[in-house]
C-alpha positions, -999 to 999 in steps of 0.1 A, spaced: -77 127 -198 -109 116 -187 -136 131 -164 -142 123 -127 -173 149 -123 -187 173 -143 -160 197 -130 -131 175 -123 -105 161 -150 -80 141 -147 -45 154 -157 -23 127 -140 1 107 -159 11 69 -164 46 56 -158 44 22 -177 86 22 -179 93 19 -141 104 -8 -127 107 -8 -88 82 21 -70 106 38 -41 133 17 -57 121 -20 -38 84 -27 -52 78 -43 -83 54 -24 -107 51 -52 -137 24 -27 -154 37 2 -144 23 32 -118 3 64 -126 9 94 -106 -24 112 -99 -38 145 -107 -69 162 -109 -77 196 -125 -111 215 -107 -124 241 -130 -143 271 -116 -141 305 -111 -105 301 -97 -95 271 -106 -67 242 -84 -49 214 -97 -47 188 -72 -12 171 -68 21 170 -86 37 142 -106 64 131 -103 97 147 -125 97 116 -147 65 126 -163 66 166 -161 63 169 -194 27 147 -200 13 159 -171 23 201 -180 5 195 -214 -24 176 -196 -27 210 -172 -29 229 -203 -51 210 -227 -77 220 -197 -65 254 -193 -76 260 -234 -105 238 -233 -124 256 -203 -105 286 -200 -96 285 -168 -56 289 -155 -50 272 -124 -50 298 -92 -39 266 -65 -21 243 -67 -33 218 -39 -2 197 -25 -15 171 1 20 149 3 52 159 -1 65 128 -18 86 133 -47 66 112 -68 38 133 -56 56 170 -61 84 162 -84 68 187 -109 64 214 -87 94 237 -94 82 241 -131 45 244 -123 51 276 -106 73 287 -135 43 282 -158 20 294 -130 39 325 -113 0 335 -99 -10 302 -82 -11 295 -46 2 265 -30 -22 248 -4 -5 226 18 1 220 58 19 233 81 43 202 82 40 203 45 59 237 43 86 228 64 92 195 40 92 205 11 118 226 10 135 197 9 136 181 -16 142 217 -38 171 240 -40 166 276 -46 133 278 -45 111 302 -21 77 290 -16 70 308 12 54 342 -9 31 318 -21 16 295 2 -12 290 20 -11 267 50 -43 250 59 -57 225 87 -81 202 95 -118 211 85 -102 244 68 -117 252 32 -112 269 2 -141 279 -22 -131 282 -58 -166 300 -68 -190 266 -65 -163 244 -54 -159 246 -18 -126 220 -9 -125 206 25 -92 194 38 -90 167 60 -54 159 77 -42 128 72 -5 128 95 8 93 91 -13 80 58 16 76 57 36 108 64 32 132 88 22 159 62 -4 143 49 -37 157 41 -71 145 18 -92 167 3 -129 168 -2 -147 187 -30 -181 192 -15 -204 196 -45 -192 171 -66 -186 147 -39 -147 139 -45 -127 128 -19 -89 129 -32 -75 104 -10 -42 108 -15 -18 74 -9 -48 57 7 -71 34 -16 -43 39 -38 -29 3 -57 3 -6 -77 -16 -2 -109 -19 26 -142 -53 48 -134 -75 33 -166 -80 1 -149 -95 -23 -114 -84 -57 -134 -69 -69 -97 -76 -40 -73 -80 -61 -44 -48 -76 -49 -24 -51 -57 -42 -23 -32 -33 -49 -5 4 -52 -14 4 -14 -17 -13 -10 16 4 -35 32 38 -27 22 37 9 20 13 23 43 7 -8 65 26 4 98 1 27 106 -30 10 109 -39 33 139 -36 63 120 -58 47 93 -80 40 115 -81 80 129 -88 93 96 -117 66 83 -133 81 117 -132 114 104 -142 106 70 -171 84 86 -198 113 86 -190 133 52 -211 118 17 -184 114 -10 -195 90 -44 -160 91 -56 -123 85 -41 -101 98 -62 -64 86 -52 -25 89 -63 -19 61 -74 -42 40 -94 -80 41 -104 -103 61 -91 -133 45 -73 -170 55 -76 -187 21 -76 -193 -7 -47 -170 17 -20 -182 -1 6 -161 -30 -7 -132 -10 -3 -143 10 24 -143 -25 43 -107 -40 33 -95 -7 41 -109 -11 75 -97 -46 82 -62 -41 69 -60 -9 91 -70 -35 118 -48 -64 114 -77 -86 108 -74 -112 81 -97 -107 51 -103 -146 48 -100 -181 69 -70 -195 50 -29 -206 55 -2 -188 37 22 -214 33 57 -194 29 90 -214 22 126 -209 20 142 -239 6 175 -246 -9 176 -278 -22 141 -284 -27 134 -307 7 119 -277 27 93 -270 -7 83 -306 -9 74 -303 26 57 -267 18 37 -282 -11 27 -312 10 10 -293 39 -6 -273 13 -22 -304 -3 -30 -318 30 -53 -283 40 -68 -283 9 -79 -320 7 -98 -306 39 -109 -277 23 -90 -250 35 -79 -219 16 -42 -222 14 -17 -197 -3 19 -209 -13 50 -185 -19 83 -192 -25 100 -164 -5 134 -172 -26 113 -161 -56 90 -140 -53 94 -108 -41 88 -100 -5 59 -75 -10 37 -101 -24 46 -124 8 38 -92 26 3 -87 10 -9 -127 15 0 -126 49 -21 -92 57 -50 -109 33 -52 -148 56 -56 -156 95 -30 -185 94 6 -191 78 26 -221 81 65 -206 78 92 -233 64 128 -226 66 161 -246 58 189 -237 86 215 -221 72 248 -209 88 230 -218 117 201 -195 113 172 -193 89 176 -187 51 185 -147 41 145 -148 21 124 -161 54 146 -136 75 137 -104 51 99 -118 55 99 -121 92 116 -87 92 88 -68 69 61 -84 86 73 -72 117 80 -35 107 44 -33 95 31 -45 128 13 -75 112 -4 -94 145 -31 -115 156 -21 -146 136 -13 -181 145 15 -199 125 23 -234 122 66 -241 118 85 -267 95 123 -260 99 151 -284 78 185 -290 86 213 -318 83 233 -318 115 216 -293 138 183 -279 124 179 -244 143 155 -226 122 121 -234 140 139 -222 170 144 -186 155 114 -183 135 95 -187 169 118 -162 186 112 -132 159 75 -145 162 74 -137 196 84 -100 193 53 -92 173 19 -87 190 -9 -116 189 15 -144 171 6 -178 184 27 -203 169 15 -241 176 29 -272 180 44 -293 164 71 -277 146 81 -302 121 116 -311 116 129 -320 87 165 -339 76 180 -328 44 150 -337 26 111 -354 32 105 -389 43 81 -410 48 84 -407 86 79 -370 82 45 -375 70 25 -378 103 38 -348 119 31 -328 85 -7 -344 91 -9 -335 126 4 -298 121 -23 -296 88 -47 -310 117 -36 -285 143 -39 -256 118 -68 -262 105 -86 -267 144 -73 -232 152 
């Protein structure tokens, strides 16, 4: 429990035991699941957790609730995601009095994901530029619909200059620490709320004019210093616009021939001095492929043919890149096969269905393995990519 104003504690809680967030991303130091308490005259808890950790976070609520002597009147529920109101069946139990503050679209979701349980006597359905005023607290809610549901909504408290942003400016991370924020609030951005880059882009428009010195989200740390930082990867990843002039080099190799090749482009950019990346999409998880590709303008994409398409790993890459409406790169090809090498051909072809992709010539073409005659089209592809 630790203070984010003079008013605002937090009473979230830290999941340090799961191991895939929505079953698919890896979480190797675990998630927290974010809640604030606002004390005032009639006092609101912002957010749920979710029902793995409704025990911390009840006894959180209430270490508040005897230290300032204030029981919670609202609850404040701006996403509906069970990780976000897995908790709140027994809140109202130990809060019959409190008023849930949500949206419309809200309402009519959460329901959902509860049986038997009639919110309707005690909600309050609010919409954009709507506040509530807890006695010196005045909260402003902002909707937020597809950051990254439709339900969404942030919330700003006025005085103290809060802006709970709920997923967004959120990171795979615990809430006691920025150790890596850029890099795992890219994969979480990327992967999770990356689709929607035009919605972003509609609420940072809104948020624009109002004077906030803290962001306060639901997942990981909150942020009060240097936010222009990440007001500004926000607004490029919301854009599709690479963050830096570099190559993600991502393979798929069986026998090791398509990574040699992989590994040699990389050294040829960099003896040139360019920023280059390299993932092994057999081994590393796709989210982090995701991420680097958002993060650089260029990626070089090497598959082996197999079964006379591209390995299973570079297909589940092309696929989540596409579904999250990455564009605007340009992409260099190096495709391997023994008898009829067929990969470069269908990289290209799921390139091509995705907005801005220009992939440039030539794609190498490998046999089994790297040779010696291999190198020069390996040079003039490094030379191609790096004159783009």
């Amino acid at each position: 429990m630790y203070p984010i104003s003079q008013f605002i504690r937090y009473v979230g809680t830290q999941d340090d035991t799961l191991d895939l967030f929505e079953g698919q991303y890896p979480v190797p130091d675990g998630i927290s699941y974010n809640s604030y308490f606002v004390a005032d005259t009639a006092s609101a808890v912002i957010d749920s957790v979710d029902a793995r950790r409704t025990g911390d976070w009840l006894a959180a609520i209430e270490r508040n609730v005897e230290d300032t002597g204030c029981t919670p009147a609202y609850l404040i529920i701006q996403h509906v995601e069970p990780d976000h109101t897995g908790s709140v069946r027994h809140f109202i139990e130990r809060y019959p009095d409190a008023k849930l503050v949500m949206t419309a679209k809200a309402l009519a979701m959460l329901d959902n994901f509860f049986e038997d349980v009639d919110f309707s006597p005690r909600h309050i359905i609010v919409g954009d530029g709507d506040t509530l005023t807890l006695g010196r607290t005045t909260l402003r809610f902002i909707t937020a619909p597809m950051v990254h549901w439709p339900e969404v909504m942030m919330t700003l408290s006025v005085a103290d200059r809060v802006l709970f942003s709920a997923d967004a400016f959120g990171t795979f991370s615990l809430s006691n620490t920025l150790d890596g924020w850029d890099d795992e609030a890219r994969r979480y951005y990327s992967n999770i709320v990356g689709r929607f880059g035009a919605s972003v882009q509609a609420v940072m428009k809104k948020l624009s004019p109002l004077e906030f010195d803290v962001v306060a989200p639901l997942h990981g740390p909150a942020l009060r210093d240097n936010l222009a930082h990440y007001w500004q990867l926000y607004d490029k990843w919301s854009r599709y616009e690479p963050e830096s002039r570099g190559v993600l080099i991502a393979y798929a190799s069986i026998y090791g021939g398509t990574a040699e090749a992989a590994r040699r482009l990389g050294a040829l950019l960099e003896e040139k001095g360019a920023e280059v990346a390299l993932i092994d999409l057999c081994r590393r998880h796709v989210s982090y492929a995701v991420a680097l590709a958002f993060k650089y303008s260029h990626m070089a994409l090497c598959s082996v043919t197999y079964d006379g398409d591209i390995l299973p790993a570079m297909n589940d890459f092309l696929h989540h890149i596409e579904r999250k409406n990455l564009c605007n790169r340009t992409v260099g090809l190096i495709q391997n096969g023994t008898w009829a090498p067929t990969a470069g051909r269908i990289m290209a072809a799921k390139l091509a269905q995705m907005k801005g992709m220009t992939v440039i010539e030539p794609t190498v073409t490998l046999r089994s393995r790297m040779h010696s005659s291999d190198l020069n089209s390996l040079k003039i592809l490094a030379d191609r990519l790096l004159e783009s």
